[in-house]
N, C-alpha and C positions, 0 to 999 in steps of 0.2 A: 504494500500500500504506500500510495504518497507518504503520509505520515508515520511510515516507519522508521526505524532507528535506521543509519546505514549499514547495508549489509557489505562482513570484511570482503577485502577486496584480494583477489588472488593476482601473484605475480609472478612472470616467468621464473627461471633459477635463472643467469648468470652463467656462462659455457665457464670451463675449465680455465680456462685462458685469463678469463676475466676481460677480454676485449672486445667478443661480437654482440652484447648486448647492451644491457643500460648499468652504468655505476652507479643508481640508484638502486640499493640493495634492502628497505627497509621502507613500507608502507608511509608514502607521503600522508595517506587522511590521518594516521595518528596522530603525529603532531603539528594536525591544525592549529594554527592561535586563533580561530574563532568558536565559541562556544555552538552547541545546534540549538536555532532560538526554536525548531519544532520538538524539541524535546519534552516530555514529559515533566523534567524537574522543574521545577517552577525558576524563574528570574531573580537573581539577589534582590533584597529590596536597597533602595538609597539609602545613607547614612542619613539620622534626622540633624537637620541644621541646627547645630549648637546657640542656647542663646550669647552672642560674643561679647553685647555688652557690659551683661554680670561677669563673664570670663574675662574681659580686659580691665573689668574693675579689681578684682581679685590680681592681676597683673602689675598695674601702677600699686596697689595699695596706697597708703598715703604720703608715699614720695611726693616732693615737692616736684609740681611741673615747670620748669625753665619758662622763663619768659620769653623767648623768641618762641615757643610752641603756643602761646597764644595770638603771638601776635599774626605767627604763620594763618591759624585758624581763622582771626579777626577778619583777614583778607577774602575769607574763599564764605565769608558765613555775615554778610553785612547786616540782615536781617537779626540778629540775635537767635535766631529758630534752634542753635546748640547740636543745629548736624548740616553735614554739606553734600556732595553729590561723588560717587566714582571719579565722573571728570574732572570735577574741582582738584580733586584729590592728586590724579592723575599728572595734570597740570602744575599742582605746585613740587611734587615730585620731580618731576620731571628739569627742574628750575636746578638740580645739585649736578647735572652734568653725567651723570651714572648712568651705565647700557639700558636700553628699555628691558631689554630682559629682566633686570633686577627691580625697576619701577615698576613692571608687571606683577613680577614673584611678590611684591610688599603688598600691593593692591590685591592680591588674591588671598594673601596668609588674614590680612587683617578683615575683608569683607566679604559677604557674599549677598550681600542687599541691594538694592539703588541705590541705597541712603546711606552715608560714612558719618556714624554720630563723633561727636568731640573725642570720644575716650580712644575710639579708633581709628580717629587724625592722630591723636599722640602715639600712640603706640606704632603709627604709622613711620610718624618723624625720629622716634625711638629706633625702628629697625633702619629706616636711612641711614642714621648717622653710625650704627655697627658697619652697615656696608661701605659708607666711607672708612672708617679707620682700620677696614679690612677683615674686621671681626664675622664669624657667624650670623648666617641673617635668620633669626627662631623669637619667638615669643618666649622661650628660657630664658635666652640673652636679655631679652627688656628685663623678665621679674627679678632675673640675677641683680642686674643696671638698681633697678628699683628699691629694691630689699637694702640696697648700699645707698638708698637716697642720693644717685650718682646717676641720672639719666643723662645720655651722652647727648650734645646737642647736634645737629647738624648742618651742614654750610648749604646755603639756600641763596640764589639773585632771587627775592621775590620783585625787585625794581623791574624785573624783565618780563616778569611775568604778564601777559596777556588778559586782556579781561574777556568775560566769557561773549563772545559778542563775535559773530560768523565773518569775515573778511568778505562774504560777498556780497554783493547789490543786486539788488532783481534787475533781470535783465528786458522784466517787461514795461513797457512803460501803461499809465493808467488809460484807461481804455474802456466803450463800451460792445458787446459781445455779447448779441441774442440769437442764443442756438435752440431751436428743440432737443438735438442730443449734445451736451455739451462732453460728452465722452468723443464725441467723433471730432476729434484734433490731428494732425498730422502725427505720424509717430515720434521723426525726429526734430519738433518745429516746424515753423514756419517763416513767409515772411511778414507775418504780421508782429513778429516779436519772436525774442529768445534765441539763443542759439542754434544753427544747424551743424550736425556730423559729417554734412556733406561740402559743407562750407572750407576754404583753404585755412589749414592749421594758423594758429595766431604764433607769435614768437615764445610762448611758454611750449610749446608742442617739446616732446621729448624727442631731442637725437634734433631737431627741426624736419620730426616726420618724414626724414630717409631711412631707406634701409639699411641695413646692420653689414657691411664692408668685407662681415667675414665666411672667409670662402671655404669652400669642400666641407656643406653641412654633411654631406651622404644624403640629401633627400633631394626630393624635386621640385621646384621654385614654387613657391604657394602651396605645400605639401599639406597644412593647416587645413586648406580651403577644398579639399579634396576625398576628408577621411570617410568611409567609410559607416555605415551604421547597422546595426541592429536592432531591431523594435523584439523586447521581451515583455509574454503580458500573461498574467495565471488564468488557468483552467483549471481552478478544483483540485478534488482527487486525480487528475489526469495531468498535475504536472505544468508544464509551461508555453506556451506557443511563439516560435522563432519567425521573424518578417526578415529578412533580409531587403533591404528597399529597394537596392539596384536591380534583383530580381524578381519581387512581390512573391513569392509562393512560400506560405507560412507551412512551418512544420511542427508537431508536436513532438516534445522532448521530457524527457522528466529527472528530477533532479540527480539521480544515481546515473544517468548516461552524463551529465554535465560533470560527475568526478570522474568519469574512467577519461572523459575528454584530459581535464586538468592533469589526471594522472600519467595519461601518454604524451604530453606535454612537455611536464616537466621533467619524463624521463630522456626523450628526445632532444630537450632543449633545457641540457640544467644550465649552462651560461649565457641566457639571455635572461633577456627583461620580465618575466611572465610575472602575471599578478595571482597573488595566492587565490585558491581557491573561498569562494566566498559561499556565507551560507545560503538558507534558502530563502531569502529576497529578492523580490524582481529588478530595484533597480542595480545591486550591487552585482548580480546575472547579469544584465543588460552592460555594467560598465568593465566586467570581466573580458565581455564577448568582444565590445569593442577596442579593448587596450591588445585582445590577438591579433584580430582580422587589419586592423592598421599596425601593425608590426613589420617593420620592411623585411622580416626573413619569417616569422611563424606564420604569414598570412599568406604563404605560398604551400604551408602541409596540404599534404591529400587528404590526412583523417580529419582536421579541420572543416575544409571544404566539403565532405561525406557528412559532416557534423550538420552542418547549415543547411544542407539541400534533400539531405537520403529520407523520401518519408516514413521510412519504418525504420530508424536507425538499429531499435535492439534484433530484425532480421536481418541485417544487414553486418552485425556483429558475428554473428552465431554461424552467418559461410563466407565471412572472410577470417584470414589471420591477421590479428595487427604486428607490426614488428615495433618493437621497445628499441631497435638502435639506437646509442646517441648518434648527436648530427656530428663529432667529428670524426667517427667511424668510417664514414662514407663520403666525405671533403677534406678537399685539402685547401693548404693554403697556397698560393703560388708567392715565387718571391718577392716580387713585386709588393706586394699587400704587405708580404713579412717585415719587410723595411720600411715601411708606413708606419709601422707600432712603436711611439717615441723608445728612447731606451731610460728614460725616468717615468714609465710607467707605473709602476710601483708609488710612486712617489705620488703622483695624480692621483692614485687611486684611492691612496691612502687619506689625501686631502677631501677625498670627497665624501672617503666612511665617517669621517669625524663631524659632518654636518649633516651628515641622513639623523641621527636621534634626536637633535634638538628640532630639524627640519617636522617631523613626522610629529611630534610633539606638538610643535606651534599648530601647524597644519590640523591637528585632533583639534585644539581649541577654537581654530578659527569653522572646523565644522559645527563644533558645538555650540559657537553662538550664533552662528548664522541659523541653527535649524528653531535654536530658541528665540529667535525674531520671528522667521518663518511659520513658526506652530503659534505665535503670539497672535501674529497676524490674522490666521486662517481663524482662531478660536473669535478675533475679533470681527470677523464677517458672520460670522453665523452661529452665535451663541447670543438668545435674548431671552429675561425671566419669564417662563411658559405664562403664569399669573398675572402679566402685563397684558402680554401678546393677544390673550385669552377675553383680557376683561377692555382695553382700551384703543389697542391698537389694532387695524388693519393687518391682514399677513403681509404682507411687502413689506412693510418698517421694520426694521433692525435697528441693533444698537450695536452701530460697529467699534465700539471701546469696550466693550466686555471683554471677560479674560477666563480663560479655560480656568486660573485657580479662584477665582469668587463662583460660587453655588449659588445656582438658580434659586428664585424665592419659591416656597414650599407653598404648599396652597392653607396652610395655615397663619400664612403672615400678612400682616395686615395691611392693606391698598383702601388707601381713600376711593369711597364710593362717587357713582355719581354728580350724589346730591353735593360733596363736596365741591368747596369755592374752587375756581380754574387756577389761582394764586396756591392753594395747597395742591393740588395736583401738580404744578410746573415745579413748587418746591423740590415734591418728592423725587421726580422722576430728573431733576436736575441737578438734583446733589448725588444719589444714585450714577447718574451718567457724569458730574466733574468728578467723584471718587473715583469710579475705576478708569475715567481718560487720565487722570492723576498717575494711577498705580500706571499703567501701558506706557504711557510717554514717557515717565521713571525708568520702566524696564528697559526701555528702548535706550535709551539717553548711556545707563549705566552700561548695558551689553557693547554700545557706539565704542563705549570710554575704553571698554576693555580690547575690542577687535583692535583700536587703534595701538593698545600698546604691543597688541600682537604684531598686527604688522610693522611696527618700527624691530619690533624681536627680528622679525624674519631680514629686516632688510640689515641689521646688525650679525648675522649668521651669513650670509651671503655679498655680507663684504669685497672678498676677494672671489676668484673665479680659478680653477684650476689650469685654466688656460695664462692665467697669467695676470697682468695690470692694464692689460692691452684688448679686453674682451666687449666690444661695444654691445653684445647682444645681450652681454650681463648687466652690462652697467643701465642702457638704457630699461632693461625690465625692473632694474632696482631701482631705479629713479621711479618708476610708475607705480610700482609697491608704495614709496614714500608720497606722494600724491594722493594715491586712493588714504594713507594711513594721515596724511593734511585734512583732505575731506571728510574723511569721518569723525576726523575731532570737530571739523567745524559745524558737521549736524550733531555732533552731540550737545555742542552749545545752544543749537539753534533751540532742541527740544528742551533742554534747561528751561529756556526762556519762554519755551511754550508750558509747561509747568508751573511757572508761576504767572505767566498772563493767564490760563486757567483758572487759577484760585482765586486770582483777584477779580473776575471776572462774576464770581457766584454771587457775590452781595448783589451787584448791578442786575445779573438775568432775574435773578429772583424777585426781585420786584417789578418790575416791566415785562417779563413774558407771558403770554396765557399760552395753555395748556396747548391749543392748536399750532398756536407758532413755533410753539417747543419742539413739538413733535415733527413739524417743518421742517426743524433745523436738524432735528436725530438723521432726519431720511437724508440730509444732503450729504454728499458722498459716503454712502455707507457701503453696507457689503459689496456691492458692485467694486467700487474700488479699492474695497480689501482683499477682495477675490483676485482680481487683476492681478495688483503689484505681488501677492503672494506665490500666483504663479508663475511670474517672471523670477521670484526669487530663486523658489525650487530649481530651475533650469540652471541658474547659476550656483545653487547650494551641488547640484551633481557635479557640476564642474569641478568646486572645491573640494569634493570628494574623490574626483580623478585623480586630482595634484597631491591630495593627500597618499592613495594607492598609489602611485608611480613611485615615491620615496620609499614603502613600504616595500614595493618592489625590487628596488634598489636594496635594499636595507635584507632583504632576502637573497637575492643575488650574492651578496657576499658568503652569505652564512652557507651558501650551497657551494662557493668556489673554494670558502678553508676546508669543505668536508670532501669533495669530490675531486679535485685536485689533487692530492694526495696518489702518488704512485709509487713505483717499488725498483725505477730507474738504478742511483745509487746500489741497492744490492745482488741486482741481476748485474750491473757491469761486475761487483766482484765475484760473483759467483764466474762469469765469465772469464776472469785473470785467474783464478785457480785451475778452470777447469783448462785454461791453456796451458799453464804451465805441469798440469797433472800428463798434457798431453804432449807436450813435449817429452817430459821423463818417458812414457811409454814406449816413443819411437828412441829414444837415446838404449833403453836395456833392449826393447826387441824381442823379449820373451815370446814365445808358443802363444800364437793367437792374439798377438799384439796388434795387427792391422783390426781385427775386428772390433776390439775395445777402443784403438783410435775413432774407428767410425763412428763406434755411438758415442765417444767424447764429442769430435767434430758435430755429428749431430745436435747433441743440446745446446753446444755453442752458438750454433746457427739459429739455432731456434730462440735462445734467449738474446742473439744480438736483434732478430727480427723483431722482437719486443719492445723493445730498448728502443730501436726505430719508430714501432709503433706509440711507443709514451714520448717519446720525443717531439713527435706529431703534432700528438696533443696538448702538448705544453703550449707548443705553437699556438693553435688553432685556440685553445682557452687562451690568451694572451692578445689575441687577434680580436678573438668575440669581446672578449673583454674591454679592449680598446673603442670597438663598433658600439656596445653596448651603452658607452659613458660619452663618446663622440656624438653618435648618431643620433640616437633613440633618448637616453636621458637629455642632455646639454641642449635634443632641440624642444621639446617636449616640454620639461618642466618652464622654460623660455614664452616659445610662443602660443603656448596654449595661456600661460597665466596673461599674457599680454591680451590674447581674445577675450578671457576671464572679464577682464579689467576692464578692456571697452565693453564686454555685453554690458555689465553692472552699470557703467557711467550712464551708456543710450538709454536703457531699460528706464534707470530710474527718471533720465530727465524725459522719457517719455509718458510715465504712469505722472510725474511734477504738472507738467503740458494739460494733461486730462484734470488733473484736481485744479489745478489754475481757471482752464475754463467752465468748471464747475461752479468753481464760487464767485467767478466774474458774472456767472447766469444770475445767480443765488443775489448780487449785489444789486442786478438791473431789474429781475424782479420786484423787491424788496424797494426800490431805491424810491417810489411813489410812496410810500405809507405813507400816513395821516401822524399828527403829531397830537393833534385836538378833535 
C-alpha cells in the first residue's frame, strides 16, 4: 500500500574485483537524514516557548544596569511603552560593527516575539559586549557578568544610527483612478506611474546590468532560461502523477519506484550533484525531479528517461535488468579535460566545504521564515470568526488580518445584537480587526528584521569566491543579496510604522465609523489580495528551497567522495614489488617446475597492475567530476538561479504593491464625495 513503511531494498553483491559494479556497498535508504513524515509514529511536538522575561529577570538579578544601556534603549523606545521591536533591536546592534552573523545569533538567543521588552535589550547589549571582548556569546556569560555586578558594557555609534523611517519615496505621484476592477493593473507598471522592469536599468543597476565576463561556465548561454520541468501532483493510495511538459503525457509513479530511481542514481553517479532523496511530498518530488533532468550529465540516463515516460514503470522493471555500474567504469577521461583540472584542487575544494554548513544553515532559516510569512498570509485570506460571518456579514467579506494562532469566537461568546447602536458594533469589530492587524504587521515586521540579518549572514559567508578576488559573477550576486537584505530592512521599518499608525488610528475610527463603513473598509483589499501575493510567495518560497537543496547536495557530495574514494592502489603496487621480486628469485634458482610458478606469478602481477590502472582511472575521473561538479553545476547554479530568485521577489512584489495601490486609489475616489454634515 501507499502508506506503507518502505519495503528493504535489495542490492546487487559487488563482483570479486570490486570494479564492474557500484562502490556503493550498503543501502542508501538507511541512512536517510529525513524522517518518513507517512509514518505511523507521531511528529515530535515543539518545544513550548519559555517565558524569557521572568528568565532574563532571574539573569540580571539586581545588578546595576550601566547607563549607556538605557540610554541605548531610550533611542529605539521614545514612546516610554518599556519594549521595542526585533528591528529596532536589530539596528542598534548592528551600530558595534560585529558580523551579522553574530547580530543574528544575539537576536535569536535573546527573543522569539515581535516585541524585544527592556530586560531583553539589556541582556541583549550584555551579550554584544562579550562578543566584542571576545568572550563566549551565552546567557551564562551575562548571569556570571551579573552575579559580579560587572555587566560589560558595549561600544555602540548610536550617532549613526538610522531612524526607522524607509529611504524610499513613492514613486506614484497623487492621482485620480476609477476602475471597476482595480486588481486589473499592469503587472510590471505602467506609464501612468511607478516603475517598469522593462524600462533601461538606472545607474544603481548591479555590474550596470552587463553580463558576468567570465568565461567556460560549461553551460549554454541563457542555460537559466531553458530548464526543464516536471509537474508532480498526488493521486491517493495510487501514488503520484508525472507531466513532463515538453512532452504532456503524465505517468503514474508511486513512491517506492521514486527510491529505486534515487537509489540507481546514486549508485551510478556517486560524484555528482544529486539531491538526496526526499520524503513523501509533492513538492520536494517535484524539486528532486527537477534538480536531475537539468543536470548536464544525469539528464542524459536511460533509467531516468524510462523513469519519466514508461507507463507501467514496475512492468517495465520486472523484464528488464538495471545495471548498478558506476559512471567511471564505462568513461574515460581524455587528456585534454585531465589538464583542465587546476592542480590546487584540493584547495578549492576545501574552500568550498567550509561554507556548505553555515550556507545550509542560513538557507534553513531563511526557508523558515519565509514559509512563516507565507502561512501568515494565507491564514490571513481566509480565516474569519464563523459567529460574525454567520450573524453580520455577507459570505464574500473576510477579514484579511486574522491569524491562524487567534481562535475563532465560539458561538458562546458574546456579539452585540442587532438592536445594538452601529457605534458598538464598529467598536467591537474594530478593535477585534486593529488587534490582530496589530499582532500580523508585528509578525511580519519582526520575521523582515530577522531574514534581513540572514541575509547580511549569507553575504558575510560568501565573501570570497573560490575562484578567486576576481569572480564578477560572485560578486555581482552578492551585491544583490545585500540589496534585497537593504530592502527588507526598509519594509520592516515601513511596517513598524504601520503598527503604530494602526493604534493611533483606533481612538479616531471608533468614533466616526458606522458599522457599514467599517465593514467597507474590512472588504477592501482582502483575501483576494492575500491570496495573490501569497501565491506569488510560494513560487519563490520553492525557489529558496532549491538553493537550500543544492548546498545540501553539495554538503552530500563530499561525504560520499571521503567514503567512496577510498581505494587499495598503494597496496596492490606492493603487493606487486614483492611479487616481482618473488619472481625474479624463481627464474635466478630455476628449480623443477619453475616456468610454471613464474606464470602464475606473472599472472597476478598482470592482473593487479590492470587494477592499479583501473583505480588510477578513477582517481582521475572523481577529480575530473569533481572539478565539473563545483565549476559547472554548483558555481552556476547557486549564482544565477539566486539572481532569478531575487528578481522574481522584487517584480512579484512591486507587482501585487501596483494592484493594492490601485485599490485604495479606487477606495479614495469612491469615498472622496462623502458628506461631512
Amino acid at each position: 500500500m501507499f502508506n506503507a513503511p518502505r519495503p528493504a531494498q535489495r542490492y546487487a553483491s559487488a563482483p570479486v574485483n570490486g570494479l564492474g559494479g557500484s562502490f556503493v556497498d550498503e543501502n542508501p535508504l538507511a541512512a536517510s537524514i529525513y524522517d518518513d513524515p507517512w509514518s505511523a509514529a507521531p511528529s515530535p511536538s515543539p518545544q513550548p516557548i519559555p517565558n524569557v522575561t521572568s528568565a532574563f529577570s532571574s539573569v540580571l538579578a539586581e545588578a546595576t544596569v550601566p547607563d549607556s544601556y538605557n540610554r541605548a534603549f531610550a533611542v529605539v523606545d521614545a514612546t516610554n511603552s518599556g519594549e521595542t521591536s526585533v528591528n529596532a533591536l536589530s539596528r542598534v546592534l548592528s551600530t558595534s560593527g560585529l558580523p551579522a552573523t553574530t547580530v543574528d545569533k544575539i537576536v535569536n538567543l535573546v527573543s522569539s516575539r515581535p516585541r524585544v521588552s527592556k530586560l531583553e535589550f539589556f541582556v541583549a547589549l550584555a551579550l554584544l559586549a562579550l562578543a566584542q571582548s571576545g568572550k563566549d556569546i551565552s546567557v551564562e556569560q551575562v548571569a556570571a557578568r551579573a552575579a559580579e555586578n560587572s555587566l560589560p558594557e558595549p561600544f555602540l555609534h548610536l550617532d549613526t544610527l538610522q531612524p526607522s523611517t524607509s529611504a524610499l519615496s513613492s514613486p506614484y505621484p497623487t492621482y485620480r483612478q476609477a476602475t471597476l476592477d482595480p486588481w486589473n493593473v499592469p503587472r510590471f507598471g505602467s506609464n501612468g506611474g511607478g516603475s517598469d522592469f522593462a524600462a533601461p536599468r538606472s545607474a544603481t543597476t548591479i555590474n550596470g546590468g552587463a553580463a558576468s565576463s567570465l568565461a567556460g561556465s560549461g553551460l549554454p548561454v541563457e542555460w537559466w532560461k531553458i530548464q526543464e520541468t516536471v509537474d508532480v501532483t498526488i493521486q491517493g493510495q495510487q501514488g503520484f502523477i508525472l507531466n513532463r511538459y515538453t512532452h504532456g503525457i503524465p505517468v503514474h509513479r508511486r513512491y517506492s519506484e521514486f527510491a529505486f530511481l534515487w537509489d540507481c542514481l546514486v549508485r551510478r553517479y556517486p560524484f555528482r550533484l544529486l539531491p538526496a532523496l526526499p520524503p513523501k511530498r509533492v513538492q520536494r518530488l517535484a524539486r528532486f525531479l527537477n534538480a536531475v533532468i537539468n543536470h548536464p550529465v544525469i539528464k542524459e540516463d536511460g533509467l531516468l528517461a524510462t523513469f519519466l515516460s514508461e507507463p507501467s514503470f514496475e512492468n517495465w522493471r520486472k523484464h528488464t535488468a538495471v545495471s548498478l555500474e558506476e559512471e567511471s567504469a564505462s568513461k574515460r577521461v581524455d587528456r585534454i579535460e585531465e589538464i583542465t583540472v587546476p592542480s590546487d584542487l584540493e584547495d578549492k575544494l576545501a574552500f568550498v566545504r567550509g561554507k556548505i554548513s553555515p550556507l545550509i544553515e542560513q538557507w534553513q532559516r531563511i526557508c523558515v521564515l519565509a514559509e512563516r510569512i507565507i502561512k501568515r498570509r494565507e491564514s490571513a485570506a481566509v480565516r474569519i470568526p464563523p459567529s460574525l460571518r454567520r450573524t453580520y456579514l455577507p459570505a464574500h467579506i473576510t477579514f484579511p488580518f486574522l491569524s491562524s494562532h487567534h481562535s475563532p469566537l465560539d458561538d458562546h461568546d458574546h456579539i452585540p445584537g442587532p438592536a445594538s447602536s452601529t457605534t458598538s458594533l464598529a467598536g467591537s469589530l474594530l478593535s477585534s480587526r486593529t488587534a490582530h492587524s496589530d499582532d500580523l504587521e508585528s509578525d511580519d515586521q519582526a520575521d523582515l528584521a530577522r531574514l534581513t540579518n540572514v541575509l547580511r549572514a549569507v553575504v558575510e559567508v560568501n565573501e570570497r569566491c573560490w575562484r578567486g578576488d576576481e569572480c564578477e559573477l560572485c560578486d555581482g550576486v552578492r551585491q544583490g543579496i545585500a540589496q534585497v537584505a537593504s530592502h527588507t530592512q526598509q519594509q520592516s521599518d515601513l511596517l513598524e510604522q504601520r503598527v503604530s499608525v494602526l493604534l493611533y488610528l483606533v481612538s479616531l475610527l471608533l468614533e466616526h465609523f458606522t458599522s457599514d463603513e467599517y465593514i467597507a473598509l474590512l472588504n477592501v483589499g482582502g483575501a483576494e489580495g492575500k491570496r495573490m501575493t501569497s501565491g506569488l510567495l510560494m513560487r519563490l518560497f520553492l525557489m529558496m528551497q532549491s538553493q537550500r537543496d543544492l548546498y545540501i547536495a553539495m554538503r552530500d557530495l563530499f561525504v560520499r567522495r571521503d567514503r567512496l574514494s577510498v581505494d587499495n592502489v598503494d597496496r596492490l603496487k606492493k603487493r606487486v614489488d614483492l611479487n616481482s621480486m618473488k619472481l625474479e628469485g624463481i627464474k635466478a634458482a630455476q628449480k623443477d617446475g619453475w616456468q610454471e610458478d613464474a606464470d602464475r606469478i606473472i599472472g597476478l602481477i598482470e592482473k593487479d597492475q590492470a587494477t592499479i590502472a583501473t583505480l588510477l582511472n578513477r582517481r582521475v575521473f572523481i577529480r575530473t567530476s569533481m572539478w565539473h561538479e563545483l565549476r559547472v553545476v554548483l558555481h552556476n547554479k547557486e549564482n544565477a538561479l539566486l539572481s532569478k530568485l531575487v528578481q522574481n521577489l522584487a517584480h512579484d512584489e512591486q507587482a501585487f504593491a501596483s494592484r493594492v495601490l490601485a485599490n485604495w486609489v479606487s477606495l479614495g475616489n469612491a469615498v472622496e464625495e462623502m458628506p461631512y454634515e
